[in-house]
C-alpha positions, 0 to 999 in steps of 0.5 A, a space after each residue: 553950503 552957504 554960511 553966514 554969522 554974526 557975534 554978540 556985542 552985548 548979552 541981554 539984561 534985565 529980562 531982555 530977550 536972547 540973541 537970535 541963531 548967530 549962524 545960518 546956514 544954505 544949501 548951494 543949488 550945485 550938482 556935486 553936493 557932499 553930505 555929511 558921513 554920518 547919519 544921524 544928521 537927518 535923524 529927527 528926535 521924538 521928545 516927552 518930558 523927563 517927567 515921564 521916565 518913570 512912568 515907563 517903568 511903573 506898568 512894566 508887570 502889564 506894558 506891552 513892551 515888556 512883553 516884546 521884550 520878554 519875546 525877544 531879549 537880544 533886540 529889547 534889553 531888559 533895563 541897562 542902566 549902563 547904556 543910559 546916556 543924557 545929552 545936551 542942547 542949546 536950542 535954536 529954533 522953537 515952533 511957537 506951538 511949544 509956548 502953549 504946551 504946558 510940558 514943552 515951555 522949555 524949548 524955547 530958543 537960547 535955552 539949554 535942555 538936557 535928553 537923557 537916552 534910557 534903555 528903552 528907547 535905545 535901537 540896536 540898528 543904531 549901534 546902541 542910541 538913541 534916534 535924534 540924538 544928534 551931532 556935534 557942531 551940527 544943527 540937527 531937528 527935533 519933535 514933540 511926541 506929545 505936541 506935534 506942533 512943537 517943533 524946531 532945531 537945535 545944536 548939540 552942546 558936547 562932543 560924547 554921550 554923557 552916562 552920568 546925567 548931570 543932576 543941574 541940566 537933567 532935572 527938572 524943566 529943562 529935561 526930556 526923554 528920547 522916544 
């Protein structure tokens, strides 16, 4: 891997805009390239705006997944407020497509965002998290479910899950589920 990076001398004022990625990264055109141990580096996360978590509870009487649920409690627990989790992102490239969705104008690049993880959206064959939930230090890809054409990449800003979404990055604009 080739890296290259660069630092801010001045950040933006007066409604200037933010600093582009201050680090790139390539791939070597090598034959022993190693890759990094842990998976969810290729995970890419599916994204809907945290305005629709409680939507997912509110058919929970008629919505299939509970049905599923029901069928098979061991692989789809029922509502566990224990294993939520929210974490954070900066983000560092966004499709030009998120701009036009009315939903998805947060992910904008240099902004930090917070994904909360409900139950629901957690998998047992990822040991109890999210898909996409990224890692840290690492620039990982993300998707929204809604908005396809609303792409791009981002960096996850803290070492563990966060199971005490803060209230200021998990309201509001800046938050999105985990699908």
């Amino acid at each position: 891997m080739m890296s290259r990076s660069r630092s801010i001398k001045m950040q933006p004022q007066n409604g200037g805009r933010h600093c582009p990625s201050l680090q790139q990264r390539r791939g070597c055109h090598v034959s022993d390239c190693h890759h990094h141990q842990d998976a969810a580096i290729r995970e890419i996360a599916m994204l809907l705006p945290g305005s629709l978590s409680h939507i997912r509870r509110a058919n929970d009487t008629s919505d299939i997944r509970r049905n599923l649920r029901l069928k098979d409690p061991e692989e789809h627990p029922e509502h566990d407020p224990e294993r939520e989790y929210c974490v954070e992102f900066e983000i560092l490239k966004a499709s030009k497509a998120c701009r036009k969705e009315t939903n998805f104008k947060a992910l904008k690049e240099g902004e930090r965002i917070c994904v909360k993880c409900e139950s629901e959206a957690l998998r047992k064959n990822l040991g109890w998290r999210c898909q996409g939930h990224g890692v840290e230090g690492r620039t990982t890809r993300w998707s929204a479910l809604s908005a396809p054409h609303c792409h791009g990449k981002w960096l996850r800003a803290q070492a563990e899950a966060d199971h005490e979404c803060l209230a200021k990055t998990c309201q509001g604009d800046n938050a999105f589920i985990f699908v």
